[in-house]
N, C-alpha and C positions, 0 to 999 in steps of 0.2 A: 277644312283649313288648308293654303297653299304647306306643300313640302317644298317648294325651293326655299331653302337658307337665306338668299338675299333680301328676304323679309323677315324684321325682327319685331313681333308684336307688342303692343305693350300695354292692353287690355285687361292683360294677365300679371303686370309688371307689379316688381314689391312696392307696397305703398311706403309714402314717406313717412304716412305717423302709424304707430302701432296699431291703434285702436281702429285704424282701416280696415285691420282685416276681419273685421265682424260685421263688414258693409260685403254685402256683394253688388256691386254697382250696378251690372247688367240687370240683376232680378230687381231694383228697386228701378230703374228706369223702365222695362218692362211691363211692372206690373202700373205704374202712375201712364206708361203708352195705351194699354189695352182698356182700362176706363175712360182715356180719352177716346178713345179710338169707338166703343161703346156707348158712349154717351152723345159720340159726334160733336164733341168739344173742340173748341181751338185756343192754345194760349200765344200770346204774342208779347215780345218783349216789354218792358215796365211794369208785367203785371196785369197787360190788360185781357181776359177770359170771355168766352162764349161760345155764341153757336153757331157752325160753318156753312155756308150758303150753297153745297155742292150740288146736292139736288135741287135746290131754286136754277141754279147755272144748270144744270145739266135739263132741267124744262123747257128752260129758254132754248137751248142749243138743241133739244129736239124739233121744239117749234120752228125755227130755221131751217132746220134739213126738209120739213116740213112745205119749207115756201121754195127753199131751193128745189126742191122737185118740180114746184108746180110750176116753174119758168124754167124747168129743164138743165137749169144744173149744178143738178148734187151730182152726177157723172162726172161731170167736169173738174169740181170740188174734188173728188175720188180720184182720179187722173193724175190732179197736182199733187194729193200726199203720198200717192205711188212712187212719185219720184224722186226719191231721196239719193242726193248729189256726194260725193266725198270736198271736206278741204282741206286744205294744210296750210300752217302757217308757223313762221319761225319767227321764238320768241329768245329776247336780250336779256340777258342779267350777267349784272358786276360781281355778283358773289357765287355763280354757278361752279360747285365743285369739280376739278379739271375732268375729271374722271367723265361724267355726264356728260358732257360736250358732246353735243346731236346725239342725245338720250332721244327715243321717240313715245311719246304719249298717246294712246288712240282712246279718244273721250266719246263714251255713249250716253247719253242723257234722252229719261223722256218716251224709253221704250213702248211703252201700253202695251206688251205684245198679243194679248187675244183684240185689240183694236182693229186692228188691219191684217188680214188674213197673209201669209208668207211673206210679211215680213221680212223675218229669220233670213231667208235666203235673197234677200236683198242686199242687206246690209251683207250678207259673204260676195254678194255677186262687186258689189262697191267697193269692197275691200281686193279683191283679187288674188286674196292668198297672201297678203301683204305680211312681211314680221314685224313689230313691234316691241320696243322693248319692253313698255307696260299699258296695260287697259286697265281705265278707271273709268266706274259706275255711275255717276250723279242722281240714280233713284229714278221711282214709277216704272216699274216693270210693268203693272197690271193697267187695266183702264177704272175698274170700279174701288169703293173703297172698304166693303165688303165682301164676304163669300168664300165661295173656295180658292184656291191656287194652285195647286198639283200639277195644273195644266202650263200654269206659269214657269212653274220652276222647271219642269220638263223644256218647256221653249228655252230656258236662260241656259238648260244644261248642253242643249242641242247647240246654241249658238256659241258658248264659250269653246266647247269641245272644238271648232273649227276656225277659231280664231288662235292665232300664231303670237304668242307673249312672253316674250323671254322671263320677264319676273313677274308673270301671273295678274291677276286680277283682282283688284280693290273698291268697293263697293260702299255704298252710304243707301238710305232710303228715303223714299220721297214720300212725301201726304198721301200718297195713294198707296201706297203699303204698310201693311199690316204687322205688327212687330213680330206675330206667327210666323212671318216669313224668311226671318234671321235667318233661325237653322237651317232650315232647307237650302239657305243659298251658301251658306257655308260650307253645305256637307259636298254641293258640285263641287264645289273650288274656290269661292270667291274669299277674300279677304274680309268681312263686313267690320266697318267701323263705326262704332256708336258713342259720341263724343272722345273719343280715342285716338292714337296715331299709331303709325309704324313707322320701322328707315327701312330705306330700300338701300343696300349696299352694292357697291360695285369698287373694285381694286378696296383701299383703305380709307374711300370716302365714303359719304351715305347724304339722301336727302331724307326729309321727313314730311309721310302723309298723315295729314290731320283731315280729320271724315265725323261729321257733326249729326246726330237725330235733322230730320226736318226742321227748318225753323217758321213755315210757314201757319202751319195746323199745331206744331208740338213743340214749340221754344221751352228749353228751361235752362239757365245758366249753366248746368255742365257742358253746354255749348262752348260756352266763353271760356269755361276752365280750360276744355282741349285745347284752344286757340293760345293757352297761355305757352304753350312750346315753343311757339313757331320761331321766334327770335333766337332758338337753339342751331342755327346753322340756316341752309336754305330750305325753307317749306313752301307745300305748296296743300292748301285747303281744297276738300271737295265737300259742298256745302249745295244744297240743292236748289236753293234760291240765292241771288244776291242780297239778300235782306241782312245778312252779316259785315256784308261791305268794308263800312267805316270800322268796327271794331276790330276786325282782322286784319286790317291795313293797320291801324294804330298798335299792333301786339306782334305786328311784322313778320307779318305771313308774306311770302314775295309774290304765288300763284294763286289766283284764286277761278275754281273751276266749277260751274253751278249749269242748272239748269232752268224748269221749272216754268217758263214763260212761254215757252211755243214759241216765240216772239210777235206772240199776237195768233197766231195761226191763221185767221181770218181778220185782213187788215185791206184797210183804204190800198188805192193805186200808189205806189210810189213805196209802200211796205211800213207804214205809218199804223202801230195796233191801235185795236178800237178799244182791247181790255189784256191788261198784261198783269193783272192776277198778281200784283205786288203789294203789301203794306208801306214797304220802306224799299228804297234804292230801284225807283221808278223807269229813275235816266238809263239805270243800268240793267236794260229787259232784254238785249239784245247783242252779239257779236264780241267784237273785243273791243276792252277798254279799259283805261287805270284811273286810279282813286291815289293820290299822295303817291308814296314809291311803289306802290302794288298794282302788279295786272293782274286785270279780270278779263276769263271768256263767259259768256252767257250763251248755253246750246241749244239751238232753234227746237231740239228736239227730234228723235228718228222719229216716230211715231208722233200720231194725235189722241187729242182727249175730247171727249163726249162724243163727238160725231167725227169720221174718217173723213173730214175733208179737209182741205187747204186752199189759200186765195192770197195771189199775191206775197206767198212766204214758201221756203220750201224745205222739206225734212233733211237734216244732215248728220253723216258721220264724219267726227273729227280727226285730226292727226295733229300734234302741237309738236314743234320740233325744239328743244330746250338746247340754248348756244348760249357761251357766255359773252362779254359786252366785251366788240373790236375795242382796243385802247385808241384811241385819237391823236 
C-alpha cells in the first residue's frame, strides 16, 4: 500500500451497520472471483451467466496472425503496436475543487506486459521522465487469463519504480487478471481498488477515486454500491470497460476513465473496429466522450491482446489534465 498520506483509503473504512463487521468484503469478493475465474464464467449485469469465449477469440486471432504472415504482414502488424504515441488532453469541469486546477492524471490501460517484449521501456521512453501528479491503472496487466504472474508483477514493479507521481498509484483489474494478483500489486505500491474508493487530498480539498472489479467477465452489484459515492463531491471512476456508463453517470460520477477495447486493435481503414468486445456502451469503445453530465475517456490501450499486432489503431499512453470550467 502507498505511504503518502494524500490517500485516504476506504476499503478498510468503519462500516455503517454494525453487523458489517462480520463480512469481510475483500475475502467474499475473492473468493466468488477465483470460482469464476476457475470455471471460466462470466456474469453480466441483470443476472445474466455463462461461458466466456476467450479461447474461441484467441483461435481466431491465432488463425489471423496465421494468414497475416502468409501475405507478409504480421511484421508490419508488429511495427504498428510498437509504436505507442503519448497524448494529452485538458479536461472542464464546474465543480473541480480550486485546489486541483491542472492536477495532471497519467492513464495506463491495457498493459498485457509479457505481450510485447520491452514494452516497459517504451512507455518510460514516451513519458520522458515526465511528473505527474497521479497514475491510474485501468487493468490487464497480463495477456493470458491463467498461470503464473511473478513475471508480471516484477514488469509492473520495474515500470512503476520509474514513473514520477506525486500521489502514487491507483489500480483496478481487468478480465485478464487474476484476483491472485491483488497482493502482489499492492505489496509494489499500487493502490488496488475493488469496488472501493479513496480521496486524494491536496491543501483542504480532496477528490474521490472510485475503482470497480471488472465488469466485463465479473459484474456483481458491489459495483454499483461503490459508484453510490460519487455524488460525495467530485469523483472520478476507473472502471475497465465502459459498460458502466449510464449508471455512473446517473449516481454522478463526473470522470469516467476505462479501458478494455483496444479500440478495435485491428480495424478497417479510417479506424472503424471490426470487434470492440463490449456487451453494453458500444458507441463508447473509443477516445473521449460524455453521457449526460459525465465525461468519459476509453484508452486505446498500451499494449495488445492475443496477437502483437495493430492495423489502423495505435497503442497509447495518456495524460488527462483536470481544469475547472472558465466562467462565460
Amino acid at each position: 500500500m502507498l505511504k503518502n498520506e494524500s490517500i485516504s483509503d476506504y476499503h478498510n473504512s468503519e462500516p455503517l451497520f454494525p453487523e458489517q463487521r462480520l463480512i469481510n468484503r475483500r475475502q467474499l469478493w475473492a473468493d466468488y472471483r477465483f470460482r469464476m475465474e476457475m470455471d471460466n464464467l462470466k456474469t453480466r449485469r441483470y443476472g445474466n451467466r455463462g461461458s466466456h469465449h476467450w479461447y474461441q477469440l484467441l483461435f481466431m486471432l491465432k488463425t489471423l496472425a496465421f494468414m497475416l504472415r502468409l501475405v507478409n504482414l504480421y511484421q508490419k502488424g508488429v511495427r504498428n503496436a510498437e509504436h505507442i504515441i503519448l497524448k494529452e488532453k485538458s479536461l472542464y469541469f464546474s465543480n473541480l475543487p480550486k485546489s486541483f486546477e491542472g492536477f495532471t492524471i497519467l492513464h495506463l490501460s491495457d498493459l498485457h506486459l509479457d505481450g510485447m517484449k520491452g514494452i516497459e521501456d517504451r512507455i518510460l521512453r514516451v513519458l520522458e521522465n515526465r511528473n505527474v501528479d497521479l497514475c491510474v491503472l485501468t487493468g490487464d496487466y497480463r495477456m493470458g487469463l491463467h498461470g503464473p504472474h511473478r513475471h508480471i508483477i516484477k514488469s509492473m514493479e520495474y515500470l512503476i519504480k520509474r514513473i514520477h507521481s506525486k500521489h502514487g498509484f491507483i489500480g483496478i483489474l481487468g478480465n485478464h487478471d487474476g484476483c491472485h494478483m491483488l497482493s502482489p500489486l499492492e505489496r509494489i505500491g499500487i493502490t488496488m481498488l475493488v469496488n472501493s474508493s479513496c480521496l486524494i487530498n491536496k491543501d483542504t480539498e480532496h477528490i474521490r477515486i472510485i475503482g470497480t472489479d471488472d465488469v466485463h467477465y465479473y459484474y456483481t452489484d458491489q459495483a454499483l454500491h461503490a459508484l453510490e459515492r460519487a455524488d460525495e463531491g467530485f469523483s472520478i471512476a476507473l472502471v475497465h470497460s465502459p459498460e458502466l456508463y449510464d449508471v455512473a453517470a446517473e449516481m454522478g460520477v463526473d470522470l469516467y476513465l476505462c479501458g478494455h477495447t483496444h479500440v478495435g486493435q485491428i480495424c478497417f481503414p479510417g479506424g472503424r473496429a471490426i470487434v470492440t468486445h463490449l456487451n453494453r456502451g458500444r458507441k463508447y469503445y473509443r477516445g473521449y466522450w460524455k453521457y449526460l453530465d459525465m465525461q468519459g475517456i476509453t484508452h486505446a490501450g498500451v499494449g495488445t491482446s492475443g496477437i502483437p499486432v495493430r492495423f489502423n489503431t495505435q497503442g497509447e499512453v495518456l495524460i488527462h489534465y483536470l481544469h475547472r470550467q472558465p466562467i462565460s
